[in-house]
NUKEGU-333777 format. One record per residue (C-alpha): residue number from 1; residue in one letter; x, y, z. Coordinates in steps of 0.001 Angstrom, whole numbers, plus 500000, padded with zeros to 6 digits. Layout:
N
{nr=NUM&rest=A&u=X&v=Y&w=Z}
...
This chain:
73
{nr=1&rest=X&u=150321&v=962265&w=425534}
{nr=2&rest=X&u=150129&v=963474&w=422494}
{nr=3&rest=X&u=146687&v=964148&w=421374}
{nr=4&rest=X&u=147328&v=964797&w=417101}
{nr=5&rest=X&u=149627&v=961426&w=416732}
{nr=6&rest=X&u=146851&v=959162&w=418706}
{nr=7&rest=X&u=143944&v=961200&w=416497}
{nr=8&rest=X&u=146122&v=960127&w=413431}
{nr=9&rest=X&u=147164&v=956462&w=414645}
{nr=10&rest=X&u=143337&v=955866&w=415246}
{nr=11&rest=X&u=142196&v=957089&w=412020}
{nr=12&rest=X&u=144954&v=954710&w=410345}
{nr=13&rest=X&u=143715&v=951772&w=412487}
{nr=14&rest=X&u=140081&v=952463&w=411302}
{nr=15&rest=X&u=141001&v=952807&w=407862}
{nr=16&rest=X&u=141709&v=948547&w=407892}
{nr=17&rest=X&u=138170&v=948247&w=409113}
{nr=18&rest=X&u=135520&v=946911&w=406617}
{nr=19&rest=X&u=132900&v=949833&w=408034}
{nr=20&rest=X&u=135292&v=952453&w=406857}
{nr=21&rest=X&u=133918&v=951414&w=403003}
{nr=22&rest=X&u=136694&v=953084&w=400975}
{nr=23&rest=X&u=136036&v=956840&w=403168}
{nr=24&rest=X&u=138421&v=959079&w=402683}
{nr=25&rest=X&u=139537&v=959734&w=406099}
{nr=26&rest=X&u=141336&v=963370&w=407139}
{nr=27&rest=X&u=142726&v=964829&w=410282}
{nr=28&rest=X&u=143374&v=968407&w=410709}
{nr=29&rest=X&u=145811&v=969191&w=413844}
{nr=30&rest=X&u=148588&v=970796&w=414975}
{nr=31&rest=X&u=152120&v=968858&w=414802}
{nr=32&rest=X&u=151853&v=968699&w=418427}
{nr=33&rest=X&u=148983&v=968710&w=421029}
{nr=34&rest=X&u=149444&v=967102&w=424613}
{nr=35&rest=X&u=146499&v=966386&w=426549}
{nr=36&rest=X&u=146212&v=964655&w=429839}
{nr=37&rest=X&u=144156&v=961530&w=429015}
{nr=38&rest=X&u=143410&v=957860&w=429355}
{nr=39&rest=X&u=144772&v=957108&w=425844}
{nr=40&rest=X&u=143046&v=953575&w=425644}
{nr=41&rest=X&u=139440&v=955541&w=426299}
{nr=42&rest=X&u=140285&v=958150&w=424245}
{nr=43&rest=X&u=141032&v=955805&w=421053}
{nr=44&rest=X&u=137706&v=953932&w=421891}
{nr=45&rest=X&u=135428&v=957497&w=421837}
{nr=46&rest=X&u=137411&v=958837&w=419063}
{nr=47&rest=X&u=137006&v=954729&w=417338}
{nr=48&rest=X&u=132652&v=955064&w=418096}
{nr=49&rest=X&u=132953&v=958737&w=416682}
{nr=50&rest=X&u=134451&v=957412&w=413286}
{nr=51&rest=X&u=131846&v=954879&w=413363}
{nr=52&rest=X&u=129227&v=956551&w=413544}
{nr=53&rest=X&u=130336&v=959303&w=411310}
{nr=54&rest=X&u=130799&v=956517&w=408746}
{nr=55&rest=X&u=127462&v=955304&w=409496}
{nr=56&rest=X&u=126015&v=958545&w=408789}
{nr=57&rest=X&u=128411&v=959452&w=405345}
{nr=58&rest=X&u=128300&v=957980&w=402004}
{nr=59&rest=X&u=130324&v=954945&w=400434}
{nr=60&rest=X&u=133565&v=956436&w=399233}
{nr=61&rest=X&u=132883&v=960227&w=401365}
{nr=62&rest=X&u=134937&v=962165&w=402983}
{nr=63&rest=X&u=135320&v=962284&w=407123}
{nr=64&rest=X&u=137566&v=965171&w=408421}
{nr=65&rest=X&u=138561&v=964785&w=412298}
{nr=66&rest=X&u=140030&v=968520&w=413137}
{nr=67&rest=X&u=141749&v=969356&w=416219}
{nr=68&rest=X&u=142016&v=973245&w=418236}
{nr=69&rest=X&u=144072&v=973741&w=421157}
{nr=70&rest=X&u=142000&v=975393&w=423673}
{nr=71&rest=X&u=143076&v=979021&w=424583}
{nr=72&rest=X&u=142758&v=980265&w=428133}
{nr=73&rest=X&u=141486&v=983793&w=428692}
């Protein structure tokens, strides 16, 4: 799966949603990042994150969701 499209389909999604009061919503990730996940439970953490981050940030603020790949030593 790739991890930066769901990130950026989620944030899209949660931009329709009334608790997202006018936010401006970012993501910062690589083109491409696969991950081996559950994407359905990884949309619904990432969903609570951006709720709570908009519960926590100003009408009309600014939410940036930034991605690293993970390097191996």
């Amino acid at each position: 799966m790739n991890l930066s499209t769901l990130v950026a389909d989620t944030i899209e999604s949660f931009k329709l949603d009334p608790s997202s009061k006018g936010l401006d919503l970012r993501v910062r990730a690589p083109n491409e990042m696969k991950v081996f996940a559950d994407a359905g439970a990884l949309s619904q953490v990432l969903w609570n994150l951006l709720r709570n981050a908009s519960n926590a940030t100003n009408h009309r603020g600014q939410i940036t969701v930034t991605l690293h790949p993970h390097q191996d030593e």
